[in-house]
C-alpha positions in Angstrom: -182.0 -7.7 -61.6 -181.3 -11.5 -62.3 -181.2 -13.7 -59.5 -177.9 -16.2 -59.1 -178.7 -19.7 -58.9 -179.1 -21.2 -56.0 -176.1 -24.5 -56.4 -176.5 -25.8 -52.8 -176.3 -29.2 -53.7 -174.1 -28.8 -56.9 -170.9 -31.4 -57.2 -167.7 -29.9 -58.0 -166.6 -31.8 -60.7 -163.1 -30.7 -60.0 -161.1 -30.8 -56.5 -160.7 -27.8 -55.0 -158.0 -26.3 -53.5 -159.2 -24.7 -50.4 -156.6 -21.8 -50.9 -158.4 -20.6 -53.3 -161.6 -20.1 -50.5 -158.8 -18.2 -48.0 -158.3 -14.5 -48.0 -154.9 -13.9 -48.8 -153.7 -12.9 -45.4 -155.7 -14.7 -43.4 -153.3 -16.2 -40.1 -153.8 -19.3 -40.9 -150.4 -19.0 -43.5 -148.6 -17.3 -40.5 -149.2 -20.2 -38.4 -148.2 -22.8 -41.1 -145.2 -20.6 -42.1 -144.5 -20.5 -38.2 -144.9 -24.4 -37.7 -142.4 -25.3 -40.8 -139.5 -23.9 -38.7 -140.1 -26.1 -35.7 -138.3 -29.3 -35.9 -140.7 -32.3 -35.6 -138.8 -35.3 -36.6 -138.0 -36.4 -33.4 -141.8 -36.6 -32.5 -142.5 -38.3 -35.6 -139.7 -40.8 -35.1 -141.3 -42.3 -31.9 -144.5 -43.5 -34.2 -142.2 -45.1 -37.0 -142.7 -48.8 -37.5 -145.0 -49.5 -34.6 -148.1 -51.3 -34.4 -151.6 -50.1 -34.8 -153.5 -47.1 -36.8 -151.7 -44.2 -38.3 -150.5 -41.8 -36.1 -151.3 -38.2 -37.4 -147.8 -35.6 -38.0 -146.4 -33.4 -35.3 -146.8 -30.9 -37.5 -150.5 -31.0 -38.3 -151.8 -31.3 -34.7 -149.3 -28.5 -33.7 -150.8 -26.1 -36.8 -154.3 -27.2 -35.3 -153.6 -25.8 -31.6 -151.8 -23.1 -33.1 -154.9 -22.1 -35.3 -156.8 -22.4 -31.7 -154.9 -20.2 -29.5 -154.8 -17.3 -32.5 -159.2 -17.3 -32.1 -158.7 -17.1 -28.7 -158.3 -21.0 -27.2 -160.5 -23.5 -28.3 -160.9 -26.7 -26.9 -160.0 -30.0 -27.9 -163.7 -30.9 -28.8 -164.6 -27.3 -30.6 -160.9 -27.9 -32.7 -162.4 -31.5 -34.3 -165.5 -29.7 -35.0 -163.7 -26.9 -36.8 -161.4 -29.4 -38.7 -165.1 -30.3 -40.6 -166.8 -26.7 -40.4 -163.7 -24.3 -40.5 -161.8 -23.8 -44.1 -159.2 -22.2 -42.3 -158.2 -25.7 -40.0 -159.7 -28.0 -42.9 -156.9 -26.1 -44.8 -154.3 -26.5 -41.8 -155.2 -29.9 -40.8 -154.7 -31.2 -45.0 -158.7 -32.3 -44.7 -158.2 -34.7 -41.9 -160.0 -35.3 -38.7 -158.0 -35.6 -35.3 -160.0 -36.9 -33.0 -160.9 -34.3 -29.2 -158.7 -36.8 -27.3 -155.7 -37.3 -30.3 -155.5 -33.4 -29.9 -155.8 -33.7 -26.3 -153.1 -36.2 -25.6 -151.0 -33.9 -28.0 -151.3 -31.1 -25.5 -150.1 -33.1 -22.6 -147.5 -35.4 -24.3 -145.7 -32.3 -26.1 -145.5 -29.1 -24.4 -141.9 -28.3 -24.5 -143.2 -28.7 -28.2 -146.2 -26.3 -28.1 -143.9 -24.2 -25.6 -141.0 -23.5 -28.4 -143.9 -22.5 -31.2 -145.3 -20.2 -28.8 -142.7 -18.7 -28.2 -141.7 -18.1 -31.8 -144.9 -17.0 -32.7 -145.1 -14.5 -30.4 -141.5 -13.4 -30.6 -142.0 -12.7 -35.0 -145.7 -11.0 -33.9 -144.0 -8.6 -32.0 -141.0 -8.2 -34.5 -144.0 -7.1 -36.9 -145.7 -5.3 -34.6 -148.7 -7.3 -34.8 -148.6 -7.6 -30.7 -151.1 -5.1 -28.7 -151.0 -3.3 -25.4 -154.0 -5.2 -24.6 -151.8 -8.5 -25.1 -149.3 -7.3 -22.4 -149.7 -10.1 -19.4 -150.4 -8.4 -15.8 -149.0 -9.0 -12.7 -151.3 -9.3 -9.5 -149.2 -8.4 -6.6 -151.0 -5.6 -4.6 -148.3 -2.8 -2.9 -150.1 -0.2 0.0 -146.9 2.1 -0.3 -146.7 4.5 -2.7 -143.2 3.5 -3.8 -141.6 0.6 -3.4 -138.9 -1.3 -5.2 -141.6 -2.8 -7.2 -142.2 0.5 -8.6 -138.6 1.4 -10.0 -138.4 2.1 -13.8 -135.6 2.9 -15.7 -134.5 4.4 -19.4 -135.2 1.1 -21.3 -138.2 0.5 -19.4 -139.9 4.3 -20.2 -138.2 3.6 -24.1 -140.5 0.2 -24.4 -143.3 1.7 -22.8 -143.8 5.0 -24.7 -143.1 2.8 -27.6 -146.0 0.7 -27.0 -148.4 3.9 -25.9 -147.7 5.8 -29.1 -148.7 2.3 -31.3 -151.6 2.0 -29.5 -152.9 5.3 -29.9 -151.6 5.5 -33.3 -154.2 1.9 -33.6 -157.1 3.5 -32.3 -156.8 6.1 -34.8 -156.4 3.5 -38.1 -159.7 1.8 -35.9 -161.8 5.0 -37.3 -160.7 4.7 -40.4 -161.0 0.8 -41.4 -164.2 1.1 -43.1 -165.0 -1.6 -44.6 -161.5 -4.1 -43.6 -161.6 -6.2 -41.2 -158.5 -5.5 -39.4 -157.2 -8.7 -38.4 -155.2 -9.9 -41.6 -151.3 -10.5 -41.1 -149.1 -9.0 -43.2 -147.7 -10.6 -46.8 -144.1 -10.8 -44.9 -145.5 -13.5 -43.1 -148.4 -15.4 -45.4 -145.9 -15.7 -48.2 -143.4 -18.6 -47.4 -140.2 -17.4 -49.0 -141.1 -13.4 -47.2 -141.7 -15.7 -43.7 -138.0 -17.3 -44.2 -136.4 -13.8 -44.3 -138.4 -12.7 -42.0 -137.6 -15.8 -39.4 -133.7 -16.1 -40.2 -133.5 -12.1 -39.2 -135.0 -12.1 -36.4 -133.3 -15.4 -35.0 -130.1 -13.8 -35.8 -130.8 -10.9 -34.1 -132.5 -12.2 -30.8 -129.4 -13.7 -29.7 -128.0 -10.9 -28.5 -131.1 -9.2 -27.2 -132.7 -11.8 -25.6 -134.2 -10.0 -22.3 -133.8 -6.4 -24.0 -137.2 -5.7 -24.0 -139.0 -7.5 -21.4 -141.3 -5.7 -19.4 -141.3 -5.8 -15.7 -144.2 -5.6 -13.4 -144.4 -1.7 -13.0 -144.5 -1.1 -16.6 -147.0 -3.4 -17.1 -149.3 -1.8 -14.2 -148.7 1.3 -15.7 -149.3 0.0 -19.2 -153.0 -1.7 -17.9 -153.4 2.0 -16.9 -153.2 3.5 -20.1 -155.9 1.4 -21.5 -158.6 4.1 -20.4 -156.5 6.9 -20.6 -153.5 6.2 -23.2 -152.7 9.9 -23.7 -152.6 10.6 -20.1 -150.3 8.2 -19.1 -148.1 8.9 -22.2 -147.5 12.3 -21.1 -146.5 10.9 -17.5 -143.8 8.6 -19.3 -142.2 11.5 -21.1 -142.3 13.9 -17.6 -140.6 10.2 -15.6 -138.0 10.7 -18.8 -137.5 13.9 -18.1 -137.0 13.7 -14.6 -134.5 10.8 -15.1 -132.5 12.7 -17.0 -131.5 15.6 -14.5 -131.5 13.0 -11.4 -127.8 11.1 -11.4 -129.5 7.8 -10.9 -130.3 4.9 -13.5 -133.9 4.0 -12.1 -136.8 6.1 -10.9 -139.6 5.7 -9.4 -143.0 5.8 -11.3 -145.5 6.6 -8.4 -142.8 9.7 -6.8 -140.2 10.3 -9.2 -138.4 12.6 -6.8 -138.1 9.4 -4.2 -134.9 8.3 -3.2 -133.8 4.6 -2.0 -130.8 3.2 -0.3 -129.1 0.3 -0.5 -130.2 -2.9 1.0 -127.7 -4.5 3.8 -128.7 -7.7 2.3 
């Protein structure tokens, strides 16, 4: 066997494009595919012929926090660092170096900014079924009874959450048989640009008309945080809840005693 040499402190005598270091769906083309639909120019337009040093694009400091919140929220110190360690937000950031408190000004001076990429993110990652059951938020709120209004489901509500039950068993399965992957690339449909576009013009088309369609309310998601121990089990109790709310006359049911029945509030 022939050792490699060891080229450390080699030179490239070429530049390198540091697409060429990326695996091919890594998220870091999602979130710049993501950040070329969001309108900047207005942003941009406040730092147009004014005094002083350069200010950095919209766009690049928005990729940056993007890049953050997909490895789990970073702060503003650990993103600089990664803009000189990371390939990824070197790649993302065009080999420039925001400075902690540019990036941390950027937060506070532009979160209806942040807010609208969030939100597209999240609403294409779900279109692609790259969202988890272990990403659904939780609601708090404590309830002694054992039915309340705040346990009511209904037929859209038992449709979303079997849905999301049978994906995430169906994932634990492809888990055992990953082998050597890694499991966290994104799909081509969202690294390739002109796939992204198709992708993003159907699903703003179609979200106009379904805007609060799928939401979850605070029942399913207690039940959902349920089904993280015991998927199957609580699977089975969304198809008996479907059961039951076909041969009752009413639209909702209640998930803790489906046989429950609730009058009207005077108020």
């Amino acid at each position: 066997m022939v050792l490699r040499d060891d080229t450390i402190n080699q030179t490239m005598l070429v530049p390198m494009d540091l697409r060429n270091l990326i695996p091919e769906d890594h998220p870091c083309y999602f979130i710049k595919n993501v950040v070329d639909q969001i309108d900047c120019s207005q942003a941009n337009r406040v730092f147009a012929d004014k005094p002083g040093e350069f200010a950095y694009p919209r766009e690049l400091l928005l990729r940056l926090i993007l890049m953050s919140v997909f490895d789990g929220g970073l702060s503003s110190r650990e993103i600089e660092r990664k803009t000189r360690t990371d390939i990824a937000y070197m790649y993302l950031a065009g080999m420039q170096h925001p400075s902690y408190r540019t990036i941390a000004r950027f937060k506070v001076d532009y979160p209806d900014l942040i807010d609208e990429s969030f939100k597209t993110t999240i609403k294409i990652a779900k279109e692609e079924d790259l969202v988890k059951i272990h990403h659904v938020s939780l609601d708090g709120t404590k309830i002694k009874a054992k039915t309340s209004m705040n346990k009511l489901t209904n037929e859209q509500q038992l449709k979303i959450m079997k849905q999301h039950l049978k994906e995430s068993i169906e994932l634990d399965e492809e888990d055992m048989e990953l082998g050597e992957e890694s499991g966290n690339g994104v799909p081509e449909t969202l690294t390739d640009k002109e796939k992204f576009k198709e992708v993003y013009e159907k699903i703003n088309e179609s979200s106009k008309d379904n805007r609060n369609k799928d939401k979850l309310i605070s029942s399913s998601k207690k039940l959902l945080k349920q089904a993280e121990d015991k998927p199957k089990k609580i699977l089975k109790k969304i198809e008996t809840l479907e059961e039951k709310l076909k041969e009752s006359e009413k639209d909702i049911i209640s998930i803790n005693d489906p046989d429950a029945r609730f009058m009207k509030n005077k108020k």
